[in-house]
N, C-alpha and C positions, 0 to 999 in steps of 0.2 A: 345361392342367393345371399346377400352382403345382409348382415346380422342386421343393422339400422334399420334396410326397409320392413324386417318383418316384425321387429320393434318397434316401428311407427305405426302400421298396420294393424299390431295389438290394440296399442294405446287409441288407435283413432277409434275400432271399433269397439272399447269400454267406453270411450267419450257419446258418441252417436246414441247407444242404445241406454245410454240414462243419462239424457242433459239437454240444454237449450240448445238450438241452431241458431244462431241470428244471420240474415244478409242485410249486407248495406251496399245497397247501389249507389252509385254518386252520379248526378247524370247532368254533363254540362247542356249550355245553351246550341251547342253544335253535334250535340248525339253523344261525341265521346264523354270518359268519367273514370270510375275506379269501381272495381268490384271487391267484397270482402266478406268472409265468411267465418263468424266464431263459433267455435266448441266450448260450449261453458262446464264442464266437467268436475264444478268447486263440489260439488253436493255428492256426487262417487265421493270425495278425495274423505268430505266428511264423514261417510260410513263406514273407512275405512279403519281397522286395527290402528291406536296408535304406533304397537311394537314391530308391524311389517314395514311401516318406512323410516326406522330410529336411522337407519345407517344410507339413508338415499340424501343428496347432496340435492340442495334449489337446483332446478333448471330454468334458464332463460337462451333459447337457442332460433339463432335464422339461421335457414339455406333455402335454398333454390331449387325448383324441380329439374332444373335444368342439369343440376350437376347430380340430382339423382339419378335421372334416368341414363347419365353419362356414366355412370357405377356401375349400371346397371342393363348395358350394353347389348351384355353377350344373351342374354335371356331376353331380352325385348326383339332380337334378330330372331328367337325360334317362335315368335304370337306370328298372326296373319295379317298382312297388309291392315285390313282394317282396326284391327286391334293395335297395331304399331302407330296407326292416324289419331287414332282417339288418346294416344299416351301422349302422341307429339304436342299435342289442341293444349298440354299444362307446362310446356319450355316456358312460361315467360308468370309462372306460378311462383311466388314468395311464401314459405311457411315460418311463422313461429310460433314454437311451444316455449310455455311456461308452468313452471309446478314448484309448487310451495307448500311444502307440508305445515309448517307453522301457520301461514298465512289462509291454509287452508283452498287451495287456487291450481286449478289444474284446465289451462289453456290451451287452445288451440286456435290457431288465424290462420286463412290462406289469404292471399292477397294476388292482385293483377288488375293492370289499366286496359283500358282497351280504347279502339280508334271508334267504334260506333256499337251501339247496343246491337244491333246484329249478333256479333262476335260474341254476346253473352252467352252463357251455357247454366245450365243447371247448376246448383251447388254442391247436389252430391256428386257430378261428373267425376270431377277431381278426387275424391274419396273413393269412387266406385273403379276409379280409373288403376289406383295403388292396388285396391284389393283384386283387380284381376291381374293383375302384373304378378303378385305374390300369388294366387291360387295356381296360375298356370305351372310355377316353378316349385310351390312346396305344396301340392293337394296330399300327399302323406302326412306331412307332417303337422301336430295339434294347432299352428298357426292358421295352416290351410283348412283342416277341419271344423276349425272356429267360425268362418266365414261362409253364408248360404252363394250355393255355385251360382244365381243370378242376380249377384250384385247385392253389396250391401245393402243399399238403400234404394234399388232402381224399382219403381215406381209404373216400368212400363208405360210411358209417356213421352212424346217429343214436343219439346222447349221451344218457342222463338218470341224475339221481344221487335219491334218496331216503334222507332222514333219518329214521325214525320209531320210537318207541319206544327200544330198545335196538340196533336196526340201523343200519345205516349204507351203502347200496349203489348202486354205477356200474354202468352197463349200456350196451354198449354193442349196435346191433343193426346187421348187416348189409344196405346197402339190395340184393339180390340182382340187381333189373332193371339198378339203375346201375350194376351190380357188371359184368353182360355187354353193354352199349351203352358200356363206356370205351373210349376209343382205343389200341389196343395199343403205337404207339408212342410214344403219351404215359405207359403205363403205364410200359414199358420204363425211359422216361425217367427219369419216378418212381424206378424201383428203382436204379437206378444214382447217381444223384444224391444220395438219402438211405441209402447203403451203409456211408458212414462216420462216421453219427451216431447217439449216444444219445437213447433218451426216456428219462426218470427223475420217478416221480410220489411224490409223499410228502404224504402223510394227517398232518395234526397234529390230534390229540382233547384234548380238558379231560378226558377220564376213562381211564383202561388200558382194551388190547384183550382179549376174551375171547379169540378167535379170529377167523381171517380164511378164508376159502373157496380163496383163489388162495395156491396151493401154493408160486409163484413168490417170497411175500411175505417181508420182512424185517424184525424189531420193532427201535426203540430200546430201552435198558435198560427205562428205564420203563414201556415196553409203550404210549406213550401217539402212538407217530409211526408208521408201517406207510410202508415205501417199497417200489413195483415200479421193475423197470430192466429193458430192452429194448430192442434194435438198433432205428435206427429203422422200418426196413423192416419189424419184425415189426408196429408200431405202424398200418403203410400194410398192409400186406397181410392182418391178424390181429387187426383190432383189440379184438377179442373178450377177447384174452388178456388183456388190463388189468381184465377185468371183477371183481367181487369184493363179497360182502360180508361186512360186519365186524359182529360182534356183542362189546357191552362187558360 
């Protein structure tokens, strides 16, 4: 397995299990928009030793999933058809990381547009997606062992968003069988690991909101942005609560 992906993989999962997630959906008048997902990671960076990164150089780095998973070829041929569908769903994925040890800044963005909110996906998809790419090819090794075998962040839930009309709505649905065949101490693990992070999602519309259904919700002045914010753990355990729809 190519050294980057399992140094990105590292990095993503110090990021995830102590930091903010933010999404920002961008959702034009015609359904399509842009999708975007940060890892805010400045607060690791600040507990960290100052003498462990005297000799690490800034990073500010884009690539492309496209030409990961092109590195990364020969090992995506031995996963199973469905596991190869679910790597393909991030070709058209944009990542940059940033880290600044002076500056104190340790980023992460994925970015991608899409033709209609249908095609949205969760946002740990993409993150959950690397780390079985890597568990399948290094479970030996301490990268692979770092990572619980049912996804980093997977929540056992299926995602789907619908734009139509004057609505606008996320749904999230409980898978309930995978919900009681998880491993208790991989749950456990889960919960402890993402105790000290935010998820925070924010809705940007071309038009003001009428109203939103989830109680939890917050409007810009405009009325035209809608953000939820919740522990991460409510996001792993509850993922339901994100659910909502908007009417303009």
């Amino acid at each position: 397995m190519k050294t980057k992906l399992m140094f990105l993989v590292f990095l993503i999962t110090s990021l995830v299990t102590s930091c903010t997630v933010t999404e920002n959906i961008y959702v034009n008048k015609d359904g399509s928009g842009k999708f975007n997902v940060d890892l805010d990671g400045s607060s690791l960076m600040a507990m960290m030793p100052k003498d462990s990164l005297k000799n690490e150089k800034s990073i500010d780095s884009t690539f492309t999933f496209k030409q990961l998973l092109a590195d990364n070829k020969d090992s995506i041929a031995k996963l199973s058809i469905d596991e190869q569908q679910l790597l393909k769903k991030l070709e058209n994925f944009n990542m940059r990381m940033q880290m600044n040890q002076e500056q104190k800044q340790f980023l992460f963005s994925l970015q991608t547009n899409f033709k209609n909110v249908s095609e949205l996906q969760d946002a740990m998809t993409a993150i959950n997606a690397i780390s079985l790419l890597q568990n399948k090819a290094n479970k030996a090794t301490e990268f692979g062992s770092a990572i619980p075998s049912e996804g980093l962040a997977n929540n056992n839930s299926t995602l789907s968003y619908s734009f139509k009309g004057n609505k606008f709505t996320r749904i999230a649905v409980l898978n309930i069988v995978k919900k009681e065949t998880l491993n208790e101490e991989a749950a456990e693990m889960n919960k402890m690991i993402f105790a000290s992070s935010n998820y925070i999602v924010k809705y940007h519309f071309a038009k003001p909101v009428k109203k939103v259904s989830n109680t939890s919700a917050l409007f810009s002045e405009d009325r035209k942005t809608v953000t939820l914010q919740y522990p991460f753990s409510e996001y792993m355990e509850h993922p339901e609560k994100l659910n909502l729809e908007v009417e303009f």
